[in-house]
DRENTORKOL-3810 file (N, C-alpha, C; in nm, 4 decimals):
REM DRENTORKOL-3810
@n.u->6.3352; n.v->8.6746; n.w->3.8238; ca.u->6.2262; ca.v->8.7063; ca.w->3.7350; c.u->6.1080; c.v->8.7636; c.w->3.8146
@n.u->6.0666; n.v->8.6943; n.w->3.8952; ca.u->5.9239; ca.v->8.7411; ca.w->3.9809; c.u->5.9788; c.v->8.8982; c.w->4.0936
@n.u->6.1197; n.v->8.8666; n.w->4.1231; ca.u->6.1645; ca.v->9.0306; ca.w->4.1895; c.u->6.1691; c.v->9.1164; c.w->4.0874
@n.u->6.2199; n.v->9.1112; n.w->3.9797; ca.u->6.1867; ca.v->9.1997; ca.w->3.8248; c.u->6.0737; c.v->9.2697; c.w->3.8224
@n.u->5.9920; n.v->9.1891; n.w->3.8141; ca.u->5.8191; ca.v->9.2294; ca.w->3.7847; c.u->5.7521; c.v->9.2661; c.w->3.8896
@n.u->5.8070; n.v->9.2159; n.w->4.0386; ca.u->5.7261; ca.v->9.3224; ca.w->4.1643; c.u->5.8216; c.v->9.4585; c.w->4.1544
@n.u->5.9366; n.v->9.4521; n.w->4.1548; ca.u->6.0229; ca.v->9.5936; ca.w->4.1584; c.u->5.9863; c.v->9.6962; c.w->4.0526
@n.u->5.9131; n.v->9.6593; n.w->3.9293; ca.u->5.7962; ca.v->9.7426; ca.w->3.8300; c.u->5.6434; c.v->9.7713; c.w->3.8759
@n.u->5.6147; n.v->9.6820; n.w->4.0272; ca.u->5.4837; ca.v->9.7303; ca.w->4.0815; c.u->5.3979; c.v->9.6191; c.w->3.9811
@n.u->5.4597; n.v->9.5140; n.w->3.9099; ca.u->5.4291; ca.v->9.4083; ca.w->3.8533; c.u->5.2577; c.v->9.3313; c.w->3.9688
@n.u->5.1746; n.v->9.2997; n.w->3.9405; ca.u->5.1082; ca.v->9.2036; ca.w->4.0049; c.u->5.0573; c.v->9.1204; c.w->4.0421
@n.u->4.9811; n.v->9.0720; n.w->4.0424; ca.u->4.9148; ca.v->8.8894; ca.w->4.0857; c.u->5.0435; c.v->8.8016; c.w->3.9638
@n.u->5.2090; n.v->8.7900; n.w->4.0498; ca.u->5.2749; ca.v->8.7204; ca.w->3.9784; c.u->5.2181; c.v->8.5742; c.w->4.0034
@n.u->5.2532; n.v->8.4871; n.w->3.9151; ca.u->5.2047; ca.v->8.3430; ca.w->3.9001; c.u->5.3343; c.v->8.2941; c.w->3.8505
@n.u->5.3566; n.v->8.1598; n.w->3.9078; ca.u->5.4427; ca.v->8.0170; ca.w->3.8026; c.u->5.3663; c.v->7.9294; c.w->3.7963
@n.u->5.3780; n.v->7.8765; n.w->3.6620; ca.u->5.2471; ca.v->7.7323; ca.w->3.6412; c.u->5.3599; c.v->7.6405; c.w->3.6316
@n.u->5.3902; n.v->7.5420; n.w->3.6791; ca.u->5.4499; ca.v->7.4141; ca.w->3.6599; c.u->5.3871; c.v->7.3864; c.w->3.5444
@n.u->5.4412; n.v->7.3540; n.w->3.4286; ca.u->5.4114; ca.v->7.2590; ca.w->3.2994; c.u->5.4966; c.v->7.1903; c.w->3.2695
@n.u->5.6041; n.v->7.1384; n.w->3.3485; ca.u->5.6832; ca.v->7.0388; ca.w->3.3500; c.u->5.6670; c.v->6.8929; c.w->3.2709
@n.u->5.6170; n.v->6.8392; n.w->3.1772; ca.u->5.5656; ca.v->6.7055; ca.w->3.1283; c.u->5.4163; c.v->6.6789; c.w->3.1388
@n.u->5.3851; n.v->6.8610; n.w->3.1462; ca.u->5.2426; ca.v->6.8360; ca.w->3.0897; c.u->5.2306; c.v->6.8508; c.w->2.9308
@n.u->5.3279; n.v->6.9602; n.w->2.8791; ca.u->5.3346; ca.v->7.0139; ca.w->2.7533; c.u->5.5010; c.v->6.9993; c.w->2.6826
@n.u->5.4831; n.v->7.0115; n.w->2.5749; ca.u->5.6279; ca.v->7.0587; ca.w->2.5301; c.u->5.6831; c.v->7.1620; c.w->2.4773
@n.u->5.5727; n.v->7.3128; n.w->2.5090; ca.u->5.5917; ca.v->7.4514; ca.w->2.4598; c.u->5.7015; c.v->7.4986; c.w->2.5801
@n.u->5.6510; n.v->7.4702; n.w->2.7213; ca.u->5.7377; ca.v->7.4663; ca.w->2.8096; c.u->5.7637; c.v->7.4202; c.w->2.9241
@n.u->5.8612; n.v->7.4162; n.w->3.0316; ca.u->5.8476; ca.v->7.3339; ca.w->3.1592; c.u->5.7497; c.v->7.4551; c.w->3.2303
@n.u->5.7795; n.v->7.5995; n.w->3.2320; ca.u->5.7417; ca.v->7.7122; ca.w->3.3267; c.u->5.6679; c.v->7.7773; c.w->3.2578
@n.u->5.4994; n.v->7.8429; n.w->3.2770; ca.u->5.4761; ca.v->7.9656; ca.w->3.2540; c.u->5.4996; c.v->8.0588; c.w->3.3495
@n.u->5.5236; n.v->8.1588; n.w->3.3323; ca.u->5.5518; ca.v->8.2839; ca.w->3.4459; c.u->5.3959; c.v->8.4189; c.w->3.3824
@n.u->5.3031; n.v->8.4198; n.w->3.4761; ca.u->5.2004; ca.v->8.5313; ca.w->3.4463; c.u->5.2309; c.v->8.6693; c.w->3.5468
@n.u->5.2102; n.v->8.7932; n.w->3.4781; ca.u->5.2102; ca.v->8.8740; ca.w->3.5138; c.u->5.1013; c.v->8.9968; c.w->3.4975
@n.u->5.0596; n.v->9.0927; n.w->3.5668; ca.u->4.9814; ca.v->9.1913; ca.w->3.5250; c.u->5.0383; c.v->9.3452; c.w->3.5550
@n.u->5.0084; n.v->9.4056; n.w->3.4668; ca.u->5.1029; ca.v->9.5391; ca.w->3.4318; c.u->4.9426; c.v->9.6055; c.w->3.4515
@n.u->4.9226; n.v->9.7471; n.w->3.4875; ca.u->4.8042; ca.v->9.8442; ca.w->3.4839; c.u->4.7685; c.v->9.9556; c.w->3.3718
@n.u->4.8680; n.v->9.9271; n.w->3.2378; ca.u->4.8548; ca.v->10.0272; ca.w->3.1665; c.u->4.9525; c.v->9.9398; c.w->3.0440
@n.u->4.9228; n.v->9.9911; n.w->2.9005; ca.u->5.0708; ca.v->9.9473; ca.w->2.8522; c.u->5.2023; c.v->9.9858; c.w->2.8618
@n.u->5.2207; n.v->10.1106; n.w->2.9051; ca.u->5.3857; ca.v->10.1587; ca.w->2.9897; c.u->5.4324; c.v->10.0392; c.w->3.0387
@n.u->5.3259; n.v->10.0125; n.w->3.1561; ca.u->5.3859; ca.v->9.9048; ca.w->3.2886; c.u->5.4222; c.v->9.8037; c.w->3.2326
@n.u->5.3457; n.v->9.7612; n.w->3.1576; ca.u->5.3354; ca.v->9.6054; ca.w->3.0813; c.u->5.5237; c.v->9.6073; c.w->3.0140
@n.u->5.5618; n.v->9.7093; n.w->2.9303; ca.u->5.6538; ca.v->9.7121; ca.w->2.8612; c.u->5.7677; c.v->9.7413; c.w->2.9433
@n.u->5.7603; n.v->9.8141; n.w->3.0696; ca.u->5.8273; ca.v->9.8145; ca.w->3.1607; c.u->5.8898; c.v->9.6815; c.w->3.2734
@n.u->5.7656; n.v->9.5769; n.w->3.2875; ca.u->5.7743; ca.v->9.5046; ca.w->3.3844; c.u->5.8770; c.v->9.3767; c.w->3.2552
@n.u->5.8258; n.v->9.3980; n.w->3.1097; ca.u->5.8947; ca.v->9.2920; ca.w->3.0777; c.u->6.0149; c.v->9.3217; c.w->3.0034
@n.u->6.0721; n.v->9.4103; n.w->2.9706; ca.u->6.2090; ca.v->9.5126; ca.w->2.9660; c.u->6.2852; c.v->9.4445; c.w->3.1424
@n.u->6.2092; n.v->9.4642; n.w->3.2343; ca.u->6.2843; ca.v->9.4174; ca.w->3.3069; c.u->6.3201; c.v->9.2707; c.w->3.3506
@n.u->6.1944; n.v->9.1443; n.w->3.3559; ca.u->6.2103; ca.v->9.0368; ca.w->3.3142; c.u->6.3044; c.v->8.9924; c.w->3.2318
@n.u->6.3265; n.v->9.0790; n.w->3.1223; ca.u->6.4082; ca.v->9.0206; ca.w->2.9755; c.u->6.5382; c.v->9.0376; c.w->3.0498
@n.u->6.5833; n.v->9.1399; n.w->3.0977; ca.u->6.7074; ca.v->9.1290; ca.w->3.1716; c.u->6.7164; c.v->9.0428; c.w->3.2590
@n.u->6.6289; n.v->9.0218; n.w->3.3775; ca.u->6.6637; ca.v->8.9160; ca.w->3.4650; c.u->6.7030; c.v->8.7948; c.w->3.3620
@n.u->6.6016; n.v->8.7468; n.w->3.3194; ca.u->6.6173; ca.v->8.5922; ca.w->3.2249; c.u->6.8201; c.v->8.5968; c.w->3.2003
@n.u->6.7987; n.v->8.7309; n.w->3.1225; ca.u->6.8884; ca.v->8.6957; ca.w->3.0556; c.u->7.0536; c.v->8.7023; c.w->3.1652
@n.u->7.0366; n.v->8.7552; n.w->3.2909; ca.u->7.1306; ca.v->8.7383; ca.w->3.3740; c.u->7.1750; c.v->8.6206; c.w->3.4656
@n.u->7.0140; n.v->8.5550; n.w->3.4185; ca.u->7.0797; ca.v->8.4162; ca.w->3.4618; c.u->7.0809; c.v->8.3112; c.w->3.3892
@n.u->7.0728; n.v->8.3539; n.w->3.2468; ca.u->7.1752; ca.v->8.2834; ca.w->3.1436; c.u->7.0558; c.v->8.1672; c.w->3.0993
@n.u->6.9828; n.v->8.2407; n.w->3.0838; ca.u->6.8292; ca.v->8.2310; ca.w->3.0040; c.u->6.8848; c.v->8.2833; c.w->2.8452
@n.u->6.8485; n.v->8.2563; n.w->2.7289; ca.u->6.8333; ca.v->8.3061; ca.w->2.5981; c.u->6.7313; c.v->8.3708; c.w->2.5883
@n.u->6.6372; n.v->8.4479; n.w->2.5548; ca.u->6.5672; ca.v->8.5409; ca.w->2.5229; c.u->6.5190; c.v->8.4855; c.w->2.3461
@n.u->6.4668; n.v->8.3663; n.w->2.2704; ca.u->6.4419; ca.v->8.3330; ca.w->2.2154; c.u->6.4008; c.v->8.4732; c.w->2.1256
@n.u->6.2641; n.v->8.5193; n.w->2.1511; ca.u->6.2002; ca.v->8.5873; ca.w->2.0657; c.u->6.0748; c.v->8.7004; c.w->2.1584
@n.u->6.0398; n.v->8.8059; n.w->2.1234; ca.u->5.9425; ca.v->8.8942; ca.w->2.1918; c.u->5.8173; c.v->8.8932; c.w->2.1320
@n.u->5.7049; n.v->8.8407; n.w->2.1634; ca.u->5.5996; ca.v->8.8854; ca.w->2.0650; c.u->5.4844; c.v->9.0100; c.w->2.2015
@n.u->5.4343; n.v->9.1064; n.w->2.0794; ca.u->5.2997; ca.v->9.2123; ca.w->2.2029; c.u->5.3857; c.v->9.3049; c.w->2.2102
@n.u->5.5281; n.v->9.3319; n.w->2.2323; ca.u->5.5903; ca.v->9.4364; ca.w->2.3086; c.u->5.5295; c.v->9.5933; c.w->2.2346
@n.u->5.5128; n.v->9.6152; n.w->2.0927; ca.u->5.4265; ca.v->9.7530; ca.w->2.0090; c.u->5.3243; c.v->9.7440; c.w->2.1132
@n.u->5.2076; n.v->9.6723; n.w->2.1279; ca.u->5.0944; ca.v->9.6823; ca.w->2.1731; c.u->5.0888; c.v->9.6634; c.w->2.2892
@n.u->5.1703; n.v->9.6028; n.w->2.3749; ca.u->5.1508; ca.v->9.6166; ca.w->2.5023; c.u->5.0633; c.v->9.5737; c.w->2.6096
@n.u->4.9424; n.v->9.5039; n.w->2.5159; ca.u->4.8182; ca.v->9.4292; ca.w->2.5757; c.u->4.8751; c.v->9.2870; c.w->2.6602
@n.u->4.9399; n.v->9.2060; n.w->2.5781; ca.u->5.0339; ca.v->9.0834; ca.w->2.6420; c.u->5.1392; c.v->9.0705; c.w->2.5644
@n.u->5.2270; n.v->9.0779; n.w->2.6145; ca.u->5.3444; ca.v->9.0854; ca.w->2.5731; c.u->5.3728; c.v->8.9167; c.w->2.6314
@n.u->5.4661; n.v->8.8363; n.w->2.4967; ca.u->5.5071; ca.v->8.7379; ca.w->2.5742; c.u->5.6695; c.v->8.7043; c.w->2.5096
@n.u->5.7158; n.v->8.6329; n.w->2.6253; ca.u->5.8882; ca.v->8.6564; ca.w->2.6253; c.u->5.9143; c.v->8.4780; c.w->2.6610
@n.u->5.9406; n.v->8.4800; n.w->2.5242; ca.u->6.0165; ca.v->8.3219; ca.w->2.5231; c.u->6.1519; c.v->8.2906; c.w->2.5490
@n.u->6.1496; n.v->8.2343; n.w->2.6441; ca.u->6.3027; ca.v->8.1899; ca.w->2.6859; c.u->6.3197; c.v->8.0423; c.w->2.6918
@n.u->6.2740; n.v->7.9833; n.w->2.5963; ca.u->6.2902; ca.v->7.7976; ca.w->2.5858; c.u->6.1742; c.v->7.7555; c.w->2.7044
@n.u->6.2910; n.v->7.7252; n.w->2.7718; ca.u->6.1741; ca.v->7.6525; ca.w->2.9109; c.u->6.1227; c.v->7.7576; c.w->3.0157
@n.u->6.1253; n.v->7.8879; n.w->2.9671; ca.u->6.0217; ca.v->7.9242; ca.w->3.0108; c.u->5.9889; c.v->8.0450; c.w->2.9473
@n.u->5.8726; n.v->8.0503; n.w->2.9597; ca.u->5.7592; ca.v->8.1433; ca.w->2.8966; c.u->5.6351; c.v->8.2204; c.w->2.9760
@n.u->5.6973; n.v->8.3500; n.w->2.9540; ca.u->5.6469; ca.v->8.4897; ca.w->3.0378; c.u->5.5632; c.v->8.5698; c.w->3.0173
@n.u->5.4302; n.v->8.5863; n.w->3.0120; ca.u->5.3263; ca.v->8.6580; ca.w->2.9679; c.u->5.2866; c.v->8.7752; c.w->3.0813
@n.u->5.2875; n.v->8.9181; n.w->3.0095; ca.u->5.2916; ca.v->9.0228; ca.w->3.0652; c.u->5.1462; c.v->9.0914; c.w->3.0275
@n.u->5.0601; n.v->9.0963; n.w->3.1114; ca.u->4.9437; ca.v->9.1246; ca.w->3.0913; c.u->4.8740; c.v->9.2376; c.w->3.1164
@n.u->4.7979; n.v->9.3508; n.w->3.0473; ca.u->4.7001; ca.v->9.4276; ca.w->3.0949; c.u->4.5886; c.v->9.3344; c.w->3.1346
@n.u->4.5390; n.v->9.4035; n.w->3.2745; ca.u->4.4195; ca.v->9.3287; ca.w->3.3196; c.u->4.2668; c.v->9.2989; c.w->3.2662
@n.u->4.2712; n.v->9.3730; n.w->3.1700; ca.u->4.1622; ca.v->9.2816; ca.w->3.0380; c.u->4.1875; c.v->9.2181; c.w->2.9745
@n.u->4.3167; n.v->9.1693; n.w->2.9249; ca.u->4.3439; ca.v->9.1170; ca.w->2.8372; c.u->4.3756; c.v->8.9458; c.w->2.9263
@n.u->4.4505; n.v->8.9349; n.w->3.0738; ca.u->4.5041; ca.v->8.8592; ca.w->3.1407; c.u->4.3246; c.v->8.7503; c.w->3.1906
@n.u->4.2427; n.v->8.8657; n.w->3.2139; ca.u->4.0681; ca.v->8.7843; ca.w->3.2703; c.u->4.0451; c.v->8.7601; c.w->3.1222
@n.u->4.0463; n.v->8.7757; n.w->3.0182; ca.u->4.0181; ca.v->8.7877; ca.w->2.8879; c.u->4.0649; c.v->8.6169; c.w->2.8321
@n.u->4.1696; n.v->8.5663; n.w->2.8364; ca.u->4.2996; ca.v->8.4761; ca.w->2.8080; c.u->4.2668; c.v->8.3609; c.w->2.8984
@n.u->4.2548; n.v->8.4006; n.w->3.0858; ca.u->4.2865; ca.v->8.3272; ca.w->3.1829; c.u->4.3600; c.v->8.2352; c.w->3.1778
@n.u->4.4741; n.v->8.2067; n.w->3.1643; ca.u->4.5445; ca.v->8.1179; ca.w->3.1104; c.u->4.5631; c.v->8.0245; c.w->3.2650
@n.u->4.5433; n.v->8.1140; n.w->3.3545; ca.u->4.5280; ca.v->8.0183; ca.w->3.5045; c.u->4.4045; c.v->7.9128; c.w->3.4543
@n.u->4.3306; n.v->7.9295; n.w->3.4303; ca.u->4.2376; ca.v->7.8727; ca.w->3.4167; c.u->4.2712; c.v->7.7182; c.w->3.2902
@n.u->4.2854; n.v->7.7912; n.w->3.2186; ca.u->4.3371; ca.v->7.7042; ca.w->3.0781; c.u->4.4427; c.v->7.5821; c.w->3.1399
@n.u->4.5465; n.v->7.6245; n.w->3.2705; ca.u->4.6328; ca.v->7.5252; ca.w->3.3029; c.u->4.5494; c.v->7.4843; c.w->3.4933
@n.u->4.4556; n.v->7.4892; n.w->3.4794; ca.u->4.4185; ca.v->7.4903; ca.w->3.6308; c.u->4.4919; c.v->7.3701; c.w->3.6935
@n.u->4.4812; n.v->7.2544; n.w->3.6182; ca.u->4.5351; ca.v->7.1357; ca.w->3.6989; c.u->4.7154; c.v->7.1393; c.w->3.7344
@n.u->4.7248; n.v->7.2026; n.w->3.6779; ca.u->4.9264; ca.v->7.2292; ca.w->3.6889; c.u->4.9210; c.v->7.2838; c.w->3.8249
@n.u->5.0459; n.v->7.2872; n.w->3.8816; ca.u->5.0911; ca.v->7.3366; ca.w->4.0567; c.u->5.1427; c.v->7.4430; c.w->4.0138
@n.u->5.1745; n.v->7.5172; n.w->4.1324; ca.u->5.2785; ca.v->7.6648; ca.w->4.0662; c.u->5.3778; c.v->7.6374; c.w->4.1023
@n.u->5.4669; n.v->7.6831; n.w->4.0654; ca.u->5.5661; ca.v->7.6718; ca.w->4.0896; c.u->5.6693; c.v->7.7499; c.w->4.1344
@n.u->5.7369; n.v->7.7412; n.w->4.2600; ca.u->5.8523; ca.v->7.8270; ca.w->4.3191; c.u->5.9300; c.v->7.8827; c.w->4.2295
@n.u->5.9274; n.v->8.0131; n.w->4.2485; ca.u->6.0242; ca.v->8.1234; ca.w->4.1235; c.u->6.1546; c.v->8.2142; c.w->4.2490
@n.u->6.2713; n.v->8.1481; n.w->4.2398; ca.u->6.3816; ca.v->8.2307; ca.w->4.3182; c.u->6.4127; c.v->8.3280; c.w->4.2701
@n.u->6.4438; n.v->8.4341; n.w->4.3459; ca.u->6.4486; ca.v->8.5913; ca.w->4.3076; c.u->6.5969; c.v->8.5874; c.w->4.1801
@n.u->6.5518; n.v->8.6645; n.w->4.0907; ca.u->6.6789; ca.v->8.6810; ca.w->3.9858; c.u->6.6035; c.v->8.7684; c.w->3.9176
END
């Protein structure tokens, strides 16, 4: 997932551990795209990783608009961001106390 989104020129990737903080999910995965192309690009490619390592692909919401796109895959959940919209949200912020969490290349 996180080689997905740098191999799109993807940037400031993030994992938030939410492991038994929440029950939306164990993982957020943040990303920032520079345009909406990128954005729809970086998570077109995410959606494949997930789904090659046998991730479900629940549901897409943002992908028309392109501002944040987010990609539910059960236990984890992928937000693809233009950079106004990502300082806009801060969702780092929103989970500050969570750890990040190690993301292996897929």
């Amino acid at each position: 997932m996180r080689e997905a989104a740098l191999d799109k020129k993807g940037e400031d990737f993030r994992a938030i551990d939410l492991e038994g903080k929440t029950i939306i999910a164990d993982t957020f995965a943040i990303v920032t795209g520079r345009s909406k192309i990128q954005t729809r690009s970086i998570a077109d490619a995410i959606s494949e990783a997930l789904k090659a390592s046998g991730h479900h692909l629940a549901r897409t919401e943002g992908y028309n608009d392109g501002n944040w796109i987010l990609l539910d895959a059960g236990s984890v959940i992928v937000h693809v961001f233009t950079p106004e919209q990502r300082e806009f949200y801060n969702l780092e912020r929103l989970w500050a106390g969570a750890d990040e969490r190690k993301v292996h290349s897929s």
